[in-house]
N, C-alpha and C positions, 0 to 999 in steps of 0.2 A: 570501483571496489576499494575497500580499504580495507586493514590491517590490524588487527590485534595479538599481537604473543604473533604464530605460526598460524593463524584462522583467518579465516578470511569471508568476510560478509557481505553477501552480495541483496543490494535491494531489488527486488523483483519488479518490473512492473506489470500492467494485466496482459495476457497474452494475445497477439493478434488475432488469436480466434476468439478469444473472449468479446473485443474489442467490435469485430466483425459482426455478434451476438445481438452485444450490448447498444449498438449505432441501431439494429433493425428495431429491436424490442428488448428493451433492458431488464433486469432479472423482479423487477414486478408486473411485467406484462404490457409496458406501455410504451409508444415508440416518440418519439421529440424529434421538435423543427432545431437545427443548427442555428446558432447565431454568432453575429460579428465579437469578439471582449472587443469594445470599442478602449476602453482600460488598459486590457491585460492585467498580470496579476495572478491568475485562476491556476490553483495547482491541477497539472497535470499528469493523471496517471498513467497513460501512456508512455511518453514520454519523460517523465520524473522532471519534472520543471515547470515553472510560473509562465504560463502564458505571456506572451508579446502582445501589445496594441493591434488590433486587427485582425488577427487570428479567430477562424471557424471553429469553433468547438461544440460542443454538447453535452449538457447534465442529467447522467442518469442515474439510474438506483443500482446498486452494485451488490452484490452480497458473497464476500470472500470466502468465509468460510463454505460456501455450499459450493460454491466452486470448486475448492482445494478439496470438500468430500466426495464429490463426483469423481476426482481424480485417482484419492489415494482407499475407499470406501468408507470410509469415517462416516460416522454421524452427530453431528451437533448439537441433536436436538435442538432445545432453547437457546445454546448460544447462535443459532442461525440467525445472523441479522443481515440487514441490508440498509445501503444510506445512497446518501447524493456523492456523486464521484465527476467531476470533470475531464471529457476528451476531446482530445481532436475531433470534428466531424469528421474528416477522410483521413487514411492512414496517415500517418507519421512514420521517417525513420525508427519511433525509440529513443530509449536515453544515450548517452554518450558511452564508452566501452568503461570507462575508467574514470567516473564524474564523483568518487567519494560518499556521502551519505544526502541524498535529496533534501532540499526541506528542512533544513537542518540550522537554519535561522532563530529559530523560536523552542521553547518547552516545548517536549513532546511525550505522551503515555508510549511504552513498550510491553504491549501485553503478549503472555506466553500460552502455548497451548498445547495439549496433545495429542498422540496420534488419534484418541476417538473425536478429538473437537472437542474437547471439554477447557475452559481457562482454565489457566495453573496461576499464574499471578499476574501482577502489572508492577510495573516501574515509574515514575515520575522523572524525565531525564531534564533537568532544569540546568546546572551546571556543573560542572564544563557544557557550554550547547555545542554541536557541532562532533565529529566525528569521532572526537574523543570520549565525550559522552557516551553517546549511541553504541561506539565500539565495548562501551563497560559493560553497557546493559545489556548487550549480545550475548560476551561471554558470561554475564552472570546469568541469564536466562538457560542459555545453551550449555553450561556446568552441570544443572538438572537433566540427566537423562532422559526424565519423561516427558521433556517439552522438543515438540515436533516444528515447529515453526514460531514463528511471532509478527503479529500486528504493530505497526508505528501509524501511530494516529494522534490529531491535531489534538492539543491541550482543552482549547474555546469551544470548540462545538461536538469533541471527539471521533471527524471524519475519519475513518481508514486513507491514508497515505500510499501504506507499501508495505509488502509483505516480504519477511527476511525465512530461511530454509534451515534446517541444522548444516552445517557447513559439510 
């Protein structure tokens, strides 16, 4: 977790029943063989971290928003999308209690939403990169009332990352 003003933003990762789900048959219907990252490397959402060398994982299709509608009754409509997300093949602990902003290496988009699932805006966090960053575009996101959560997703190919909650 990290820190802005008195707020505090916690990056979500998918939930062990998601995960559970998503390892049988992922949210297009289709179910994948595990394999070695001989690499490592592979962001993990699970666990909010780049895969090690050697490590079992699996790429499936993910789609957050319909998730988070199922939960809270939102409807996305068109913004319902789904993409390729890397996990663990077998559970993982999860990320660390207190490990700061994931991923946080590189530009990243910060898109905002709300509570029907509709986009409200996006951000470009380029610099400051790293928690400083990230932490701005939280509370500017999270200053609009009418945004219920937000997407952090990759700049190059725009994968979903992680998902952050109104605090």
């Amino acid at each position: 977790m990290t820190t802005h003003t008195a707020t505090t933003y916690t990056a979500r990762p998918l939930t062990p029943q998601a995960l559970t789900q998503l390892r049988a048959a992922d949210d297009s219907g289709r179910s994948h063989e595990p394999f070695t990252d001989e690499e490592g490397g592979a962001p993990l959402r699970c666990c909010l971290r780049h895969g090690a060398p050697g490590e079992r994982i699996v790429l499936v299709s993910y789609a957050p928003l319909r998730r988070w509608a199922a939960e809270t009754g939102a409807d996305p409509g068109p913004y319902d999308e789904q993409g390729p997300v890397f996990v663990h093949a077998e559970a993982c602990p999860g990320p660390p209690a207190d490990d700061g902003h994931p991923f946080d290496n590189a530009p990243r988009t910060v898109r905002s939403y709300s509570a029907e699932g509709r986009i409200l805006g996006g951000r470009l966090v380029g610099e400051p990169r790293g928690p400083e960053g990230l932490d701005a575009a939280f509370a500017e996101a999270f200053a609009d009332p009418e945004v219920a959560l937000v997407h952090v997703r990759a700049v190059e190919y725009g994968c979903f990352l992680y998902e952050v909650r109104r605090p």
